[in-house]
C-alpha positions in Angstrom: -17.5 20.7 -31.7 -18.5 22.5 -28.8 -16.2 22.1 -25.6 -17.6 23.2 -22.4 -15.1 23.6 -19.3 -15.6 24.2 -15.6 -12.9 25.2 -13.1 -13.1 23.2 -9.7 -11.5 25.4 -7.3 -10.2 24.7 -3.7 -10.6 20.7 -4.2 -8.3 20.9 -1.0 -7.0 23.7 0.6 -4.0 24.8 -1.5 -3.5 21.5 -2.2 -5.2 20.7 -5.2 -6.9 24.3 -6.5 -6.8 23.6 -10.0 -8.7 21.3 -11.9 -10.3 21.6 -15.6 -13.0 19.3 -16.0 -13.8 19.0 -20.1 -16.7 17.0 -21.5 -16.5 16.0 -24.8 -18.4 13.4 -26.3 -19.1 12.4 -23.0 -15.6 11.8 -21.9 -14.7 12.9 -18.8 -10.9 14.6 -19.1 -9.4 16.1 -15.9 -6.3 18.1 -16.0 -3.9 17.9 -12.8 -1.5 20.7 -12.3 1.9 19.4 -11.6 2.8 21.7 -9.0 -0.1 20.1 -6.6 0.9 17.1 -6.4 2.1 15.4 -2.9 5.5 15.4 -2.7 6.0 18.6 -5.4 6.7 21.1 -2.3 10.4 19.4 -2.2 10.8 20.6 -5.9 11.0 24.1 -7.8 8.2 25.3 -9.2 8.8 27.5 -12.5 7.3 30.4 -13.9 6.3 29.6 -17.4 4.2 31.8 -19.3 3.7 28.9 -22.0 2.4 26.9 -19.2 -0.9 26.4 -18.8 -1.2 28.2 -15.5 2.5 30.0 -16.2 3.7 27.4 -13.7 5.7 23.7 -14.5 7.7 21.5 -12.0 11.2 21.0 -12.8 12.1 17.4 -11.7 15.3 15.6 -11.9 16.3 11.8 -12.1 14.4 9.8 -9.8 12.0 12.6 -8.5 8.3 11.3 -7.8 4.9 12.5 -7.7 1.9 11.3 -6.2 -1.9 11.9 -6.2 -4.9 10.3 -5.0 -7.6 8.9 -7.2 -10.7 7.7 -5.6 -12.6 5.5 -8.4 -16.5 5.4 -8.2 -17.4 3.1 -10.8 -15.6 0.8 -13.0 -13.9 2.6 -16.0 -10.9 2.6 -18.5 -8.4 5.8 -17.8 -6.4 7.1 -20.3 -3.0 9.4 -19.6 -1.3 12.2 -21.1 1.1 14.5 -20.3 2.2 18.1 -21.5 5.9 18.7 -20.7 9.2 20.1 -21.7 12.5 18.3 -21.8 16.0 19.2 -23.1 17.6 15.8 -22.4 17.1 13.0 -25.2 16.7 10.0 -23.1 14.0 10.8 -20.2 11.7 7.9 -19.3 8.8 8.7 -17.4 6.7 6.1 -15.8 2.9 6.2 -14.3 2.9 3.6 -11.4 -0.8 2.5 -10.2 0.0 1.4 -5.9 3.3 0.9 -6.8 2.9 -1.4 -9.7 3.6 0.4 -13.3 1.0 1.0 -15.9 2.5 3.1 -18.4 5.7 4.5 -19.3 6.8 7.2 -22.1 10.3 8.1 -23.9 10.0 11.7 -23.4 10.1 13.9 -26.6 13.4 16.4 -26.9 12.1 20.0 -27.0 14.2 22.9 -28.0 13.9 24.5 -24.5 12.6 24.8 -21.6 9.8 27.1 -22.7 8.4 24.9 -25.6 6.1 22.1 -24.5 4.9 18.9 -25.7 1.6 16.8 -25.3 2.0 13.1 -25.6 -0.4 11.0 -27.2 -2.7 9.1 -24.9 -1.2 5.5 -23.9 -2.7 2.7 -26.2 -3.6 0.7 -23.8 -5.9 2.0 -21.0 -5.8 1.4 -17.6 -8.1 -0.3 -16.1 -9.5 0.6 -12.4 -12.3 -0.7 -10.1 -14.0 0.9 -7.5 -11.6 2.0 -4.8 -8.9 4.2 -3.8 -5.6 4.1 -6.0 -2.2 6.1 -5.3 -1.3 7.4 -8.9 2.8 8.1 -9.1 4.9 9.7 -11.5 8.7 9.1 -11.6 11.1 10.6 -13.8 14.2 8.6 -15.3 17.0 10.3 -16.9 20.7 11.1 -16.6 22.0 13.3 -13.5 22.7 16.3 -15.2 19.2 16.4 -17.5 16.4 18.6 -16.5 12.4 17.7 -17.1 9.5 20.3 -16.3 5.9 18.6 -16.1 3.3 20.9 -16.4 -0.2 18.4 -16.1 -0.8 15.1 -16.2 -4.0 15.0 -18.5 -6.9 12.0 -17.0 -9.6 10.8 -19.4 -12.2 8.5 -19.0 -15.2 7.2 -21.8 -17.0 5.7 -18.6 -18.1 8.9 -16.7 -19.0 12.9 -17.1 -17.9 13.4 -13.4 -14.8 14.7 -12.1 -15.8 13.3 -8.7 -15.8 9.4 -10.4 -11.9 10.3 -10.2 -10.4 12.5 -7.6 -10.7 12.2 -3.9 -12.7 15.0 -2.9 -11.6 16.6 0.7 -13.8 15.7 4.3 -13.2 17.2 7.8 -11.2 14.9 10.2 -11.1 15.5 14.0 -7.9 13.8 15.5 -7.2 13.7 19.4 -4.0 13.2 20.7 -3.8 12.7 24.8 -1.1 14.8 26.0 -0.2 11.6 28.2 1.1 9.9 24.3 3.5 13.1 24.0 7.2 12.2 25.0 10.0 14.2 27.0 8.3 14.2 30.2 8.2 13.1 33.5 5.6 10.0 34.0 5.6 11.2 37.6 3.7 14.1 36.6 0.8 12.5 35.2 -1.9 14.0 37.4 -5.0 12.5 37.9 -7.8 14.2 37.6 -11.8 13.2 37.3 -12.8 15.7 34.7 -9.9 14.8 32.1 -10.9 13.0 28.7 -9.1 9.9 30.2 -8.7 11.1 34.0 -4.9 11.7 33.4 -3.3 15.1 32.8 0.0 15.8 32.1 1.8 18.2 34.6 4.2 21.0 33.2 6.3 23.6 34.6 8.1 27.0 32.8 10.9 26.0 29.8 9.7 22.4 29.4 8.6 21.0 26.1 6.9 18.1 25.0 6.4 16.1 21.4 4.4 13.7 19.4 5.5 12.6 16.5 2.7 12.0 13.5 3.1 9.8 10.6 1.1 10.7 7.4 1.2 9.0 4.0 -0.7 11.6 2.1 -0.1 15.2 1.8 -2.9 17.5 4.6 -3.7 20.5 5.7 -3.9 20.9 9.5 -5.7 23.1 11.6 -4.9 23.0 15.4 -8.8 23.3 16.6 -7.8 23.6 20.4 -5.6 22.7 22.8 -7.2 21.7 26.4 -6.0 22.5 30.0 -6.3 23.5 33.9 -4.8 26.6 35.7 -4.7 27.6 39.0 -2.4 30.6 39.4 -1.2 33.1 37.0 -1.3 32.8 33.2 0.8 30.5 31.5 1.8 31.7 27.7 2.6 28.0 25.8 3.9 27.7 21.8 3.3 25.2 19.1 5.7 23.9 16.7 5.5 21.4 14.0 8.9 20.4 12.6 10.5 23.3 14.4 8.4 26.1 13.1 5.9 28.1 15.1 2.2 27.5 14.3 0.9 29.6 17.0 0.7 30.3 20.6 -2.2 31.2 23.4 -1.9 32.5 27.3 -4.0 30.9 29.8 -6.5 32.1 31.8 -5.3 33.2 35.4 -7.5 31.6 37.9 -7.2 31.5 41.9 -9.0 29.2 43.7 -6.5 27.4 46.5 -6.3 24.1 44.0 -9.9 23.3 43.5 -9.4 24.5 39.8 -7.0 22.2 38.3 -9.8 19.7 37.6 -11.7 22.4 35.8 -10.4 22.1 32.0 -11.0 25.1 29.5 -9.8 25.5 25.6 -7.2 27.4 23.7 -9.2 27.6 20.7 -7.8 27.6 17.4 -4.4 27.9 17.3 -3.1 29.8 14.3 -3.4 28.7 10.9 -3.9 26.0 8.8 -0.3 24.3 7.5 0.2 21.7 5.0 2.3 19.0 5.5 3.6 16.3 3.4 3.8 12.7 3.6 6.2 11.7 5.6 7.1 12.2 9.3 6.2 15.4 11.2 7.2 16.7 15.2 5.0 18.6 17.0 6.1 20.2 19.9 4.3 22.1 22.8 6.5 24.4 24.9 5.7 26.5 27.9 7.9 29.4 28.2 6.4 31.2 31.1 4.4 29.9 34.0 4.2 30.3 37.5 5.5 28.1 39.9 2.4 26.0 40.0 2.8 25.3 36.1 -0.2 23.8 33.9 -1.4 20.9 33.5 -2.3 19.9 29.6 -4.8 17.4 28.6 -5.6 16.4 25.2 -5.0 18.6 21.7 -7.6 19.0 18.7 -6.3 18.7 15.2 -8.9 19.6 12.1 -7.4 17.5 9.3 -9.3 18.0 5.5 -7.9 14.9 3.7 -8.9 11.2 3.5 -6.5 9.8 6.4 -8.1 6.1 7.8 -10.5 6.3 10.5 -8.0 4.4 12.8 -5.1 5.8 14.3 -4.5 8.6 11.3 -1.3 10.3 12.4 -0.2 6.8 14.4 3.5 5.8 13.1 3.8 1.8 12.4 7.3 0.5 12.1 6.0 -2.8 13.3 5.2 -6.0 10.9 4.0 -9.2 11.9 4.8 -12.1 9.7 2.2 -15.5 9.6 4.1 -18.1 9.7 2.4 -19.7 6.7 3.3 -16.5 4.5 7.0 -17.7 4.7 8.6 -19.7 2.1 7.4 -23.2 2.3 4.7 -22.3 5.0 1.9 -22.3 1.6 2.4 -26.5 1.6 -0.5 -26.5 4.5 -2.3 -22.8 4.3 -5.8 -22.5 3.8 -7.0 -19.7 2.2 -9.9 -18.7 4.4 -8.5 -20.2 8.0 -4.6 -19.2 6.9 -4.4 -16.9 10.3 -6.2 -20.0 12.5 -2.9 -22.1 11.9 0.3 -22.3 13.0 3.6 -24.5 11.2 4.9 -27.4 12.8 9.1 -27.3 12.0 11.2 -30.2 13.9 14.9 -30.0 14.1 16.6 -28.7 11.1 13.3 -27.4 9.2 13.4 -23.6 8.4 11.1 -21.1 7.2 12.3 -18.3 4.8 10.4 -14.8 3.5 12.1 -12.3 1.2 11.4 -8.8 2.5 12.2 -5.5 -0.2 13.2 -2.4 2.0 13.5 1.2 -0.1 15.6 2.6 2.4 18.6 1.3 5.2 17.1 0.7 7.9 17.7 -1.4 11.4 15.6 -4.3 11.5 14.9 -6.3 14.6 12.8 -9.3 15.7 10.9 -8.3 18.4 8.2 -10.9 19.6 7.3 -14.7 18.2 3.6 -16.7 18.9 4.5 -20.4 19.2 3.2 -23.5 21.4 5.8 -26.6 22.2 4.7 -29.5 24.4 8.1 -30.9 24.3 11.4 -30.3 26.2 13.9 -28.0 24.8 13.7 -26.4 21.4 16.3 -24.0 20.1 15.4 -21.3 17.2 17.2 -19.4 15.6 16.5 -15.8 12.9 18.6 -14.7 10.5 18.3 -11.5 7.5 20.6 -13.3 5.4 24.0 -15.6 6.1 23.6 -13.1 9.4 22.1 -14.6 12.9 20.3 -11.7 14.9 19.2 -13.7 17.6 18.9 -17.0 19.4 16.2 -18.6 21.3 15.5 -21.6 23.8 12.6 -22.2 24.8 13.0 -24.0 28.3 13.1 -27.8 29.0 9.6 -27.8 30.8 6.6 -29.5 29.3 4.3 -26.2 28.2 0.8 -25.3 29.1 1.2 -22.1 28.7 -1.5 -19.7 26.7 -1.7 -16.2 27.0 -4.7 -16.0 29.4 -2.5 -17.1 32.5 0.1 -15.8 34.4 2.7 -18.5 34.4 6.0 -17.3 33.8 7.9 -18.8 30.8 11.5 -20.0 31.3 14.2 -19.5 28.5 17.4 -18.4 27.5 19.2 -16.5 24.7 22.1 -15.6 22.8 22.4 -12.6 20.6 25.8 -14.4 19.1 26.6 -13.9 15.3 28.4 -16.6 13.3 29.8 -15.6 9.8 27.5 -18.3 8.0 24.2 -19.5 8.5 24.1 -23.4 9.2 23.8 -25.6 6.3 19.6 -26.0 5.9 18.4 -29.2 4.1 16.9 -28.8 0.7 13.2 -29.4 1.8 11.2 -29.8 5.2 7.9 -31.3 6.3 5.1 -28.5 7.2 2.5 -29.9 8.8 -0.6 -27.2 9.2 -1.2 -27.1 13.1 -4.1 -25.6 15.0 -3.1 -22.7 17.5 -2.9 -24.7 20.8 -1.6 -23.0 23.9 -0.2 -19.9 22.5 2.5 -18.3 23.8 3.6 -14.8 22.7 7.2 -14.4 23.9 8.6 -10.9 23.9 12.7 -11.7 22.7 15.8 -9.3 24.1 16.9 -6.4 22.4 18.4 -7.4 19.1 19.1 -5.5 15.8 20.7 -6.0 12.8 21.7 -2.9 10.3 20.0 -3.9 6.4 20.9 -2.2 3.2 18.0 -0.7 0.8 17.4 -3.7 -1.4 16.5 -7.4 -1.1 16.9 -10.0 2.1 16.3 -13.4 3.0 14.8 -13.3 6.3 14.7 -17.2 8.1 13.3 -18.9 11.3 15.8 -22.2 12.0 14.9 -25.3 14.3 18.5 -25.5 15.1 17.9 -28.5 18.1 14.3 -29.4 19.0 12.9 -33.0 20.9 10.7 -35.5 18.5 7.2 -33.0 18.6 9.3 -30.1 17.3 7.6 -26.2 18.0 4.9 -24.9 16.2 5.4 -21.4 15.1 2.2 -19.3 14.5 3.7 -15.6 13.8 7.0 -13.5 14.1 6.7 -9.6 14.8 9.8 -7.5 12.9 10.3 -3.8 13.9 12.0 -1.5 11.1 13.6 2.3 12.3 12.8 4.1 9.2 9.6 5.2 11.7 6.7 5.6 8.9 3.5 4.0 8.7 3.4 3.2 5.1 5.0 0.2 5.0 5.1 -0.2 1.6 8.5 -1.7 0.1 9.2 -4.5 3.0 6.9 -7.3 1.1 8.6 -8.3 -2.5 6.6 -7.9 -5.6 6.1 -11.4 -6.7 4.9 -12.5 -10.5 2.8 -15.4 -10.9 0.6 -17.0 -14.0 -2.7 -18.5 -13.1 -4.0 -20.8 -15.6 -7.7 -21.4 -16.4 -8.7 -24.0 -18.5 -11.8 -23.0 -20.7 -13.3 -26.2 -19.9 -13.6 -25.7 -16.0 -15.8 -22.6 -17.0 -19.3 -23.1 -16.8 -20.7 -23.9 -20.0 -24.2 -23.0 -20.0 -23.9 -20.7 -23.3 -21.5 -22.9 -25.5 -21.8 -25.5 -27.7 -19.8 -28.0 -25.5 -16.5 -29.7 -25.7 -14.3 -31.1 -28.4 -11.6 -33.6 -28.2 -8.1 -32.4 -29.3 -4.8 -34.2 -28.7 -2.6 -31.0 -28.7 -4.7 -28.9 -26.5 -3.6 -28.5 -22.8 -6.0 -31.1 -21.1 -6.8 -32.6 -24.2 -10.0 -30.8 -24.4 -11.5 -27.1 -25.7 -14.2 -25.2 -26.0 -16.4 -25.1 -29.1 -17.4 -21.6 -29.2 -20.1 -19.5 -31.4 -21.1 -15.5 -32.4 -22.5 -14.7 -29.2 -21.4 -17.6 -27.1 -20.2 -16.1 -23.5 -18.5 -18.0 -21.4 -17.9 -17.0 -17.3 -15.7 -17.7 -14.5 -15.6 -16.2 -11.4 -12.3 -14.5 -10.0 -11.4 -14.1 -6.2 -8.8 -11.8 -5.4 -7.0 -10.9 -2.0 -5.7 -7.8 -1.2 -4.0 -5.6 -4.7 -3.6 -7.2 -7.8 -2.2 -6.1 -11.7 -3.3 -8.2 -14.8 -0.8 -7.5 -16.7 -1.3 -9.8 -19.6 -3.6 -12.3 -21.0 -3.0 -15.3 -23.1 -5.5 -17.0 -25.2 -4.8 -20.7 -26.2 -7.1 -21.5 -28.8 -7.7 -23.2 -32.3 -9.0 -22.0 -35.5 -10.4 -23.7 -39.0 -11.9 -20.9 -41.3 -12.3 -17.4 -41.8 -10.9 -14.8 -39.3 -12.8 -14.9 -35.9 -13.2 -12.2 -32.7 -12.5 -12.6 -29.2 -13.4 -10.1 -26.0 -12.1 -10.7 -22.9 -14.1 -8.8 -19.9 -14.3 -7.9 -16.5 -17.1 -6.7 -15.1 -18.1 -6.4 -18.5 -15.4 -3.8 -19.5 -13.1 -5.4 -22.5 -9.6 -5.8 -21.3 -9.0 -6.1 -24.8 -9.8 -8.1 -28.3 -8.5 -11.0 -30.2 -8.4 -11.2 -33.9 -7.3 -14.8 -35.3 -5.4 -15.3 -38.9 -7.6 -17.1 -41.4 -7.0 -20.9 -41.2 -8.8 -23.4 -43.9 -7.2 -27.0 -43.2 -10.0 -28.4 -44.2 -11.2 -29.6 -40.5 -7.5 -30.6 -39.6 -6.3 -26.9 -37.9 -8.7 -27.8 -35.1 -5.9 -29.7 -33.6 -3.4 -26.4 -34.0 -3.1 -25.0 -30.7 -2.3 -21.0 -31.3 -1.4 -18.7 -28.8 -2.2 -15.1 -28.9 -1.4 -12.3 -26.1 -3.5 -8.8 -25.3 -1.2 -6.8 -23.0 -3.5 -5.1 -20.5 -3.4 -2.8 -16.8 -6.0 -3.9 -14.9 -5.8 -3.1 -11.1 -7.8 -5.2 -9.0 -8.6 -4.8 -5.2 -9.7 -7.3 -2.9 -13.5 -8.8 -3.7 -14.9 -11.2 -6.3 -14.9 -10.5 -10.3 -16.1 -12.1 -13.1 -14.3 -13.0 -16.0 -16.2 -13.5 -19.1 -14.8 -14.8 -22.6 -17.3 -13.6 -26.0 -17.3 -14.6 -29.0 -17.9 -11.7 -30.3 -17.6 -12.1 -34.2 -16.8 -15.7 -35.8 -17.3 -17.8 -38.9 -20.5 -19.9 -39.4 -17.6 -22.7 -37.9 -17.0 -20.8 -35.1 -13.9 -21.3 -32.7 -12.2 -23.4 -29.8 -10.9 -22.5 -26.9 -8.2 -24.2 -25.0 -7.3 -22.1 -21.9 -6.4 -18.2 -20.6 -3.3 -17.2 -18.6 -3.9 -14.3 -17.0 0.1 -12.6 -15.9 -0.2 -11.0 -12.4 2.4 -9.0 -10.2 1.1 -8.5 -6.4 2.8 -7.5 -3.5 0.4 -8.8 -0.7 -2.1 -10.7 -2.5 -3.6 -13.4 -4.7 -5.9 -14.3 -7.5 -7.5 -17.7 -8.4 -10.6 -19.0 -9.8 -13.5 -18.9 -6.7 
C-alpha cells in the first residue's frame, strides 16, 4: 500500500501550521496538532520526543479544546486520538456546537512518554455543509494528568483537506475612535474630512480603550491608525490587554489650524499578535504631545480568520426573548410568522423560559415590546422565586407605536418578595398581531444568577378585562462576550413519522394491522424507497433512530439516509408465523451523530435487501437534542 503525505503549512499564522493530509484508498485523514488548537495557549505544551512533532498538550480535568471545521460537502467523519495518560479513569469527549458525538475511556499508559492511538469511533459523525466548532474536553480526577498529542480526522467522502478545515481570509475591521471609551464627549471635534466627520480630541497622558469580543482564536495586525496634527509631533502607544504592540510619532505640521482637518496614517503598527477567544482591551495612549494634542480618527485592524462580516470584534451581552419562545407561548406560534405575533396574558397568566448560564453572571431586564388598549396593567419578572422588577403600565387608553413621540406614563417598583405569587396551573394564550407597539426601556434593575439553571417568568399580576399583549423581552447578562452560547437550555424531543404519511410512489401500499401505531404500515419491497422531506431551524443532533416495523420470513435489510448518506442499517431476526407475525410490531434502534443546520433534508427509508415477502413498516422516531431549533416533517 502506497501512502502518499503532504504537509500544509501556515494554514493560519502560527495558529494552525501543522497539518498531514494522507490519502489512502481515497480517504481523506487529516492530523491536527494538539498544541494549535484555540484555547491550548492557556495550557503547557511538552516536549516529547515520542510525539509526533516532539510536542503534546498536558490537560487537566475539565480543560477544553476547540477548532473550526468548515464542511464542503456532505460526509461521514471519523475520530481518533493519539495520547498518553497515567490516570485509569480519563473520559474524553468530542462535542460537535456543543452537543456530544463521541466520547472515549482513555487507555492507562505506563508514562507520560508512551502513547496510545484509539480506534476510530464506531459510529461516524455525520456533518452537512457548514461551519461546525469541534471541542475536546477532558474528564478525570484533580490530581490526574492527560497529554493529547493529535486528534486524527478521516473522511471516505473526500480527497481534500480543504472539504474540512477552515482555511484563513484577510479581514479589514474599522473601529471609530469616537466607539473608544475614557474620554471626554466634549472633545469630539468635528471635522469634514473624517471617515464620519467626528474626531476625537486628545491631549499628553491620556488614554483611551475599546474593548473586542472574539469567539475564535486570530491573528491581528494593526494596519494603521489615522489622525490630524497641527503642532509638534505627538509619539502615541498601543496596547492590547496591557502589553505593548507598537508605537508611531506624528508628523509635526504648522499651519495656524487649517491642518487638523487634513488626516494622514500611522501605517502598520508592529506585529501581528494572536489572540484568543475571549475578551481583549485595546488601549491607545499618548505620552507626549504638545499643548495642542491630536486628534485621532478611526484605527485599521488586518484580521486572517473567519470572524462574521457584521460587527466582528462587537461584544453582545444582550438577548431578546419572543414572547412566543417562553413556556406556554408555542399554544399560538406559527412557524413561519412566530416574530409577527405577540401573546395576549390577562390577569394572573404568566410566561416562563428556562435559560442555562456557564458562568455567574448579573442578569437584568432591560426593555419589553408590548401594546395594551386598556387601563392599568401591572407586570411583573422574576429569575426564579426572585422578583427583579415591577411594572405598570399607566391608566391611559394606549395609541402609542414607536413612530410617534408621545410620552408613555408608568410607574415602577424594584421591590423583592421572598416568594413568587402563587401562578395558576394553565393560562389562555391567544396569538395576537403586533398592534401599536410600544418598546418601553425599564429602570435599572439586576439580579446576581449562579452558573446553572433558572426559571425566568413575565406575571400579569393586575391587568383590566383586554389584558397586555407582550411581543418580546430584552435580558442583558455582564459576563461581556458575544458568544452567547449557554443562556438557551438544551432541550430533547422525539419526533414521530408515521411511514404511511410518506409519500408512497415506490411501495407496494398499505396494510391493515391492529397493533401498529395508526393501525396501518407500510408494505415494503428489495428496492422499494420511501421519502419524506425534513425541515430544520437553526442546529440540530439526531441522535437516534427507531424503526417500528413487522416481519414474516427470512431476515430482511433496512437503510436509513440523508441526503443519501446511510445514518445506518437495520437487520431484522428471521420470523416464519406463517402470515400471523405481520401483526408483531418490533422495534429496533440505530444510534447515530448527525448534525443538521438550518435548511431542508430529505429522509429516505430503502429496502435494501428483503425476502421475496418483503417487509412492513410502521413508523421512525428520530431522537433530537437542540438548543435553538427545531425539526419536523415539511
Amino acid at each position: 500500500m502506497t501512502r502518499v503525505k503532504h504537509r500544509i503549512m501556515s494554514i493560519q499564522k502560527n495558529v494552525v501550521a501543522i497539518l498531514l493530509l494522507t490519502l489512502v484508498k481515497s480517504i481523506s485523514t487529516i492530523q491536527l496538532e494538539a498544541e494549535l488548537f484555540t484555547l491550548a495557549k492557556t495550557m503547557d505544551i511538552k516536549e516529547r520526543s515520542s510525539a509526533s512533532n516532539g510536542k503534546t498538550l498536558q490537560m487537566t480535568n475539565q480543560d477544553a479544546l476547540q477548532y473550526e471545521l468548515c464542511i464542503k460537502n456532505p460526509m461521514k467523519l471519523f475520530i481518533s486520538l493519539r495520547y498518553s495518560n497515567t490516570e485509569n479513569s480519563t473520559n474524553v469527549k468530542v462535542l460537535i456546537d456543543g452537543q456530544q458525538a463521541w466520547s472515549l475511556n482513555a487507555s492507562t499508559t505506563s508514562h507520560s512518554f508512551s502513547f496510545v492511538t484509539s480506534d476510530s469511533l464506531d459510529q461516524p459523525i455525520l456533518l452537512f455543509e457548514g461551519r461546525y466548532t469541534l471541542t475536546v474536553v477532558i474528564e478525570t480526577v484533580e490530581e490526574a494528568v492527560f497529554e493529547l498529542d493529535y486528534l486524527e480526522l478521516s473522511s471516505p467522502e473526500t480527497t481534500k483537506p480543504q472539504d474540512m478545515i477552515c482555511l484563513p481570509n484577510r479581514k479589514q475591521v474599522h473601529i471609530e475612535i469616537e466607539d473608544f471609551s475614557d474620554f471626554d464627549v466634549s472633545k469630539i471635534m468635528r471635522r469634514s474630512g473624517a471617515s464620519t466627520s467626528r474626531t476625537v480630541l486628545l491631549f499628553q497622558g491620556q488614554t483611551i480603550k475599546y474593548k473586542i469580543c472574539i469567539d475564535t482564536a486570530i491573528i491581528v495586525d494593526i494596519q494603521e491608525l489615522v489622525y490630524s496634527n497641527d503642532g509638534k509631533s505627538d509619539f502615541i502607544v498601543i496596547k492590547i490587554d496591557d502589553k505593548v504592540v507598537g508605537s508611531f510619532s506624528t508628523v509635526a505640521v504648522s499651519s495656524n489650524g487649517r491642518a487638523w482637518n487634513n488626516f494622514r496614517t500611522s501605517g502598520i503598527i508592529g506585529k501581528g499578535i494572536r489572540l484568543d477567544s475571549g475578551v481583549h482591551e485595546v488601549e491607545i495612549s499618548v505620552v507626549s504631545a504638545d499643548s495642542f494634542g491630536v486628534e485621532l480618527d478611526y484605527m485599521t485592524f488586518s484580521v486572517e480568520t473567519l470572524l462574521p462580516d457584521k460587527d466582528p470584534f462587537k461584544c453582545v451581552s444582550k438577548k431578546q426573548l419572543e414572547a412566543e419562545s417562553f413556556k406556554g407561548g408555542e399554544r399560538m406560534r406559527l412557524r413561519k410568522a412566530s416574530k409577527g405575533y405577540a401573546i395576549n396574558l390577562k390577569n394572573g397568566e404568566f410566561l416562563q423560559k428556562n435559560v442555562c448560564l456557564r458562568v455567574d453572571t448579573n442578569v437584568s431586564i432591560d426593555k419589553i415590546a408590548y401594546s395594551g388598549f386598556g387601563t392599568s396593567n401591572t407586570l411583573s419578572f422574576y429569575a426564579g422565586a426572585t422578583k427583579i422588577v415591577t411594572l405598570t403600565t399607566g391608566t391611559i387608553p394606549y395609541s402609542h407605536d414607536e413612530q410617534t413621540d408621545e410620552s408613555i406614563s408608568g410607574t415602577f417598583s424594584l421591590n423583592s418578595p421572598t416568594a413568587i405569587p402563587t401562578l395558576p396551573p394553565g393560562f389562555t394564550s391567544n396569538g395576537v398581531k403586533k398592534n401599536n407597539l410600544t418598546t418601553l426601556n425599564l429602570p435599572e434593575n439586576r439580579i446576581k444568577l449562579s452558573k446553572g439553571l433558572h426559571a425566568m417568568s413575565v406575571v400579569v399580576e393586575n391587568s383590566d378585562a383586554s389584558g397586555i399583549d407582550i411581543d418580546f423581552m430584552s435580558l442583558t447578562f455582564s459576563f461581556e462576550n458575544n458568544l452567547l452560547q449557554g443562556i438557551e437550555c438544551l432541550r430533547h424531543q422525539r419526533v414521530l413519522m408515521e411511514a404511511e404519511q410518506f409519500p408512497l410512489n415506490n411501495t407496494r401500499g398499505l396494510r391493515y394491522r391492529s397493533n401498529a401505531s395508526s393501525n396501518r404500515t407500510v408494505y415494503m419491497k428489495q428496492g422499494d424507497i420511501i421519502k419524506r422531506a425534513l425541515c430544520v431551524t437553526g442546529r440540530v443532533k439526531v441522535s437516534m433512530t427507531t424503526i417500528l416495523f413487522s416481519n414474516d420470513g427470512l431476515a430482511d435489510q433496512i437503510s436509513i439516509q440523508i441526503q443519501s448518506i446511510p445514518m445506518g442499517t437495520l437487520l431484522t431476526a428471521v420470523e416464519s408465523k406463517n402470515g400471523t407475525g405481520w401483526n408483531d410490531i418490533e422495534s429496533k434502534t440505530i444510534d447515530s451523530a448527525q448534525f443538521l443546520h438550518e435548511g431542508e433534508y430529505e429522509l429516505q427509508v430503502v429496502a435494501a435487501n428483503t425476502d421475496k415477502y418483503g417487509i412492513e413498516l410502521d413508523a421512525l422516531i428520530l431522537d433530537i437534542s437542540t438548543v435553538d431549533g427545531s425539526l419536523v416533517p415539511c
